[in-house]
N, C-alpha and C positions, 0 to 999 in steps of 0.2 A: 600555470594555474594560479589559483588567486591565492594569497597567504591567509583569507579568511575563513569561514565554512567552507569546510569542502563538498565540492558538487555531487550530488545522489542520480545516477541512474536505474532506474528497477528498468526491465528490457522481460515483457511478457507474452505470451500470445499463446497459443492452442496445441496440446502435444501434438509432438511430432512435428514442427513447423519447421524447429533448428532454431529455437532461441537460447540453447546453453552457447551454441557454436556463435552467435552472433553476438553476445552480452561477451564470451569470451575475447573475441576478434578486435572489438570495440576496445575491451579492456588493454588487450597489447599492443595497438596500435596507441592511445594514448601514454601507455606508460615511454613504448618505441619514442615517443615524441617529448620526452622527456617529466612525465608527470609521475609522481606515487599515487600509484592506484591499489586500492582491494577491491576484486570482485568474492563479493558471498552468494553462496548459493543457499536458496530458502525451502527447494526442492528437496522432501523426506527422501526422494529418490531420482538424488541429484548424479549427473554423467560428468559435472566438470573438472572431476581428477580425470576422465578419460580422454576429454575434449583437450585440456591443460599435458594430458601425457605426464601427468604427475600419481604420487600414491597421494591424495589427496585423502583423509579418512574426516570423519567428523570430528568435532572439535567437542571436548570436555567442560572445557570453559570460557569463558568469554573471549578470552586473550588470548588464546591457543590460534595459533595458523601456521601454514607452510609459506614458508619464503618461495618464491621462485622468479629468477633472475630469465632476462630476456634469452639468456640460449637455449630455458628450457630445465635447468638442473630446480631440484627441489632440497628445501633445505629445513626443518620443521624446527618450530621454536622449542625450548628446552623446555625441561620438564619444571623448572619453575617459575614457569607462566610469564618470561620475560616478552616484552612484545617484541619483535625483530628490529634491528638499524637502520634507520630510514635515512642516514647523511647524505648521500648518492643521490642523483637526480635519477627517476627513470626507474622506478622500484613495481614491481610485480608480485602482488600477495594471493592468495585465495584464502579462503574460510567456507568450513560447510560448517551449516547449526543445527543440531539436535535438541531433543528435548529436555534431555536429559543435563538438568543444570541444578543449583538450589535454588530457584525460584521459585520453583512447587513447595519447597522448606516453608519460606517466608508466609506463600496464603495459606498452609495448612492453619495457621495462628487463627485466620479468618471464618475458615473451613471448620473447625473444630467448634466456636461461637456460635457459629450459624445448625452445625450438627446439632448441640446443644440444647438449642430452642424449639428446631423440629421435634427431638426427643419428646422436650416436655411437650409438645400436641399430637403428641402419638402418632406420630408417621414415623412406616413404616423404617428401619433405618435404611436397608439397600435401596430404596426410594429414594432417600434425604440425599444418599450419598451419589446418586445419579442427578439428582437437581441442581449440587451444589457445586459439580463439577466447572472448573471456572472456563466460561466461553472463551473457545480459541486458543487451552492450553498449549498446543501442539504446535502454534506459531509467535504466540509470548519468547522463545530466547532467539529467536531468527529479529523481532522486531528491537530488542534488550541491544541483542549485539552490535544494530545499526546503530542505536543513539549512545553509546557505549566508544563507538568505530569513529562516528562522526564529531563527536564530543572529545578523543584524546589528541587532535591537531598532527596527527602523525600523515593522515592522508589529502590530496589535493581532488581524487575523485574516486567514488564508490561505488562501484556496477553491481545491479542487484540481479543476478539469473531466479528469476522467479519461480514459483510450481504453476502449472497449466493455469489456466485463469479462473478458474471456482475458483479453485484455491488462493491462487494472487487476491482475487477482490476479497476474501474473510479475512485476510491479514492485510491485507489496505484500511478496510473497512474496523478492523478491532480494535486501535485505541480509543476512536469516538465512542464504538459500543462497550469497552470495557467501562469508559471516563461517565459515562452517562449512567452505569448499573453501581459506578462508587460513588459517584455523586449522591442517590438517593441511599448508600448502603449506610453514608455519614448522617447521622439523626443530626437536626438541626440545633436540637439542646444536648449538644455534647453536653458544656460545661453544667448545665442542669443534674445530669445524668453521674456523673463524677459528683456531684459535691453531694444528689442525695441516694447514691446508689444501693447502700443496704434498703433505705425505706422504700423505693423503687422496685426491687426485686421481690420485696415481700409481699409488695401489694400486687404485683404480675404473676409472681410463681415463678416467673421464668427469669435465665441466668441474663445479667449485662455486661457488656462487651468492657472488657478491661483496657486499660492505657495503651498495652499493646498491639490491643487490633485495632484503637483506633490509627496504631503508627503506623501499621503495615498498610493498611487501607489507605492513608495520608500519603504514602511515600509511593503506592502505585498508581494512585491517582495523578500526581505530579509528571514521575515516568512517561505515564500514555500519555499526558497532555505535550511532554517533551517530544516523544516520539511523533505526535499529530503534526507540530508546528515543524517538525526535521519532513515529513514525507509532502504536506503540502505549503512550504514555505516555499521563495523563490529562487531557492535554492535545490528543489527538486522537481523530475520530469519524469514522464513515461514513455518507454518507445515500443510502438505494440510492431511483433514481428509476423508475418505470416502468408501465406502462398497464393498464388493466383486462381485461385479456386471457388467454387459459390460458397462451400459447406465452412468453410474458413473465413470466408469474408462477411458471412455472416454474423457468424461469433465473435469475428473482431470489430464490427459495428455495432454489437452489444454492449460489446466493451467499451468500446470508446464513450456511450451514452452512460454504463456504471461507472467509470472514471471521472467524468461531467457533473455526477451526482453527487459522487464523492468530494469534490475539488482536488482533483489530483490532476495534474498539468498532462496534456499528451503533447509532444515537440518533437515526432519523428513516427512514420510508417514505412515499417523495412520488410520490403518484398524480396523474401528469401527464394531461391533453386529457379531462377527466371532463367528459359530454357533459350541457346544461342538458335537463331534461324536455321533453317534446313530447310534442302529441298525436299529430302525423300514424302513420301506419306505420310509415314507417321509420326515422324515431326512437325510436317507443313499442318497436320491436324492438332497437333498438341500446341503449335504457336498460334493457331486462328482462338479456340480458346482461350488461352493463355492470353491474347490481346483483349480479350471478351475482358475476360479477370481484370487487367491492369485499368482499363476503361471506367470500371467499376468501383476500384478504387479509389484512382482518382477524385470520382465524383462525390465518392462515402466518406473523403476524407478532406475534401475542401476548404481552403484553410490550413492545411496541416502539411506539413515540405513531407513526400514520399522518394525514399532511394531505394535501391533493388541492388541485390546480388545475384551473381550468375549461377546454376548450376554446375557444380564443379564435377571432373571426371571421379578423382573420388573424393573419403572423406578429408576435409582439413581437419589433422590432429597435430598438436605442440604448437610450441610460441612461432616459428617459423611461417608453418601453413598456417595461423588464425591471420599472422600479419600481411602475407600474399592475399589474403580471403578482402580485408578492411581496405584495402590500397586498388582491386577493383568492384567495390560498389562504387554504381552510377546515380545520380538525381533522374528523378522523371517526373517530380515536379514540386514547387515552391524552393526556398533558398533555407537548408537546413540551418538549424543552431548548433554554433561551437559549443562545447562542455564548457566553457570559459563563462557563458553566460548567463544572467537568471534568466525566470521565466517565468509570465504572468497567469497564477492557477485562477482556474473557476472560482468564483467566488458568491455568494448569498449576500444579496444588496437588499436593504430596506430604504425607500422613502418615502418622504409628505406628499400626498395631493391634495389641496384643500385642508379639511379635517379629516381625511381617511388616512391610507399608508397602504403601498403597496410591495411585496415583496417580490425578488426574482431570483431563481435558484437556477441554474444551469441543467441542464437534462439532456443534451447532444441529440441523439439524434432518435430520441424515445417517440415513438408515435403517441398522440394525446389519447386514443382508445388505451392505452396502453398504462397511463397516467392516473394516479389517483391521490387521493389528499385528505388526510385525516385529523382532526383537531381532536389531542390528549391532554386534558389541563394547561402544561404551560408549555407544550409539544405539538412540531406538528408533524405527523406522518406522512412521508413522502413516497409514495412508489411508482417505480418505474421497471413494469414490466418484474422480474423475479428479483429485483434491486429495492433495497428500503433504506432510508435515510432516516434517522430521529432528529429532529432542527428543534434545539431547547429555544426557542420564543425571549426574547428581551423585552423586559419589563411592560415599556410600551404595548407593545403588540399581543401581552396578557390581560389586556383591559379592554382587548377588540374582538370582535366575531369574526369568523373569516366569513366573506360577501361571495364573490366570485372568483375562478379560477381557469386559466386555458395555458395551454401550450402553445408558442410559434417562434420559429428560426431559432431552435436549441437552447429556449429560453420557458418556463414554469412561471408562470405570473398569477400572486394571489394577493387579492385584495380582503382589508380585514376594515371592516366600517367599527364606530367603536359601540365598546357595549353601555348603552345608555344608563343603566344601572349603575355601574360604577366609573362611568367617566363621563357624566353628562355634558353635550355641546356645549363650545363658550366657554367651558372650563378648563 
């Protein structure tokens, strides 16, 4: 593994698929091969102390994990938050995250300012305090712990067992949406604001945010932007896991189109419980299906290297059976990526035609009924299907109308002609 950033896998797809078993497998087959690996889990109602065969409980703080060494034994960090020994090549960690951290401390600072104001305009408080709940609490120390994990150079790769996929995309999707509600929560005349804050307050009535919320806001702000650039840098991928089935393969074609939207990289499709041949009946009918599925895939994922695991007789639990599990999955189609490698995410392209400009935003495999486009002052609203993206607009492309818009080949293209008003041609 590389001595730089370490590599992020999040490894998602649909309950009940077997993605803790597969994010697991994955994980001890690379440590087996010599790398330090953490897999976390982000699942409120995570199985992989079960899967691991370990007491696996949730973590207090950040730095809290259980050691666990490839035979299987569990070994839990001490209680003064030391992180475990990582000298050894070949290191096996897990970490579950809960909510329960001080980072609720820090925005209550926030929380209390914003209470404050509501007060003086007479809403109601248990109202205030239901509005000001901050988006996505519930998944803030899961997202903390990766940029926390990946930031102290202890690990060479990160497996991320995810919660079912609502929930994976609101914590994919929460640092842009946290970065984009502090962005505007920063009033542009801080320093205005500071130098005349009593005459300010007297002339509003209502209280101004003190030095310290502007820190806390400052210092979360940074955070999510740190966390954005760790999940879609190229140094991170998705691998959506899931079964031969329609009702599955649907949701994971969803997914891969909210992923697309997101720019979050997909570089693997792991077809879990693929059933061996048989002659009897009711195999010979469950493989003629199951061939239907695999077909299906193939074709929904194009593009994208698909491997398969077998149906196993029973469960794989502990380091042993996850690493018999990793050693027979097959390809069934494209030439998978090593963990060794980056990988090129989705990205939002703007360029010149002439004097217009046209933008391209990846959308996978979003049908264009499906598609819609919304111009918010210096935003544009992106959706796809029950998936929203907020794209903050670069300067440029604030001085233009958007003109036309269509979807084709997994690609969103909006053209913005400019606003004659204030950017007259020629100029």
């Amino acid at each position: 593994m590389s001595a730089r950033a370490p590599r992020l896998l999040l490894v998602t797809g649909k309950g009940g698929v077997g993605k803790t078993t597969t994010a697991a497998s994955i994980a001890v087959a690379e440590a087996a091969a010599g790398a330090r690996v953490l897999i976390v889990s982000t699942d409120p109602a995570h199985s992989l102390g079960d899967v691991l065969d370990v007491d696996l409980r949730s973590a207090t703080s950040w730095r809290a994990s259980h050691r666990v060494d490839l035979l299987g034994r569990a070994e839990e960090a001490d209680d003064a938050g030391r992180e475990p020994t990582t000298e050894s090549p070949g290191v096996l960690a897990a970490l579950a995250v809960d909510r329960h951290t001080d980072v609720e401390a820090n925005w209550a600072l926030v929380r209390d300012h914003l209470l404050g104001l509501l007060e003086g305009l007479d809403v109601d408080p248990f109202v205030a305090d239901e509005v000001l709940t901050l988006p996505g609490a519930d998944e803030i120390p899961a997202l903390l712990a990766l940029a926390l994990a990946a930031d102290s150079g202890q690990w060479d790769l990160i497996v991320v067992d995810c919660a079912p996929t609502a929930e994976t995309l609101r914590l994919l999707a929460l640092p842009e949406i946290i970065g984009w509600h502090l962005d505007r929560l920063l009033p542009s005349q801080r320093r205005l604001l500071t130098t005349l804050r009593p005459a300010a307050a007297a002339a509003t009535g209502l209280p101004l945010p003190g030095p310290e919320v502007f820190a806390v806001v400052s210092t979360w702000r940074r955070l999510m932007g740190r966390c954005r650039d760790l999940l879609t840098g190229p140094r991170a991928s998705v691998r959506i896991v899931l079964t031969p089935e329609r009702v599955v393969i649907a949701e994971a074609r969803r997914l891969r189109s909210a992923f697309a939207l997101h720019g979050y990289a997909v570089d693997e499709v792991i077809v879990n419980r693929v059933l061996p041949p048989g002659e009897d009946s009711w195999r010979a009918a469950w493989n003629r299906s199951q061939a239907e599925g695999l077909r299906l895939i193939e074709e929904s994922f194009d593009g994208i290297p698909v491997t398969a695991s077998p149906h196993l007789a029973g469960e794989p639990i502990g380091v042993p059976a996850l690493a018999a599990l990793a050693g027979r999955r097959t390809v069934l189609g494209g030439t998978p990526r090593a963990l060794t490698e980056d990988v090129r995410p989705p990205r939002v392209e703007v360029v010149a035609e002439g004097e217009d400009f046209v933008l391209h935003a990846p959308i996978g495999l979003a049908d264009a009924e499906e598609v819609r486009v919304q111009r918010r002052g210096d935003d544009l609203v992106v959706h796809a299907g029950p998936e929203r993206r907020i794209l903050t607009l670069p300067s440029t492309l604030r001085r233009c109308a958007v003109g036309t818009a269509s979807v084709g080949e997994g690609q969103l293209t909006v053209r913005f002609v400019r606003n004659e008003e204030v950017w007259p041609r020629g100029r």
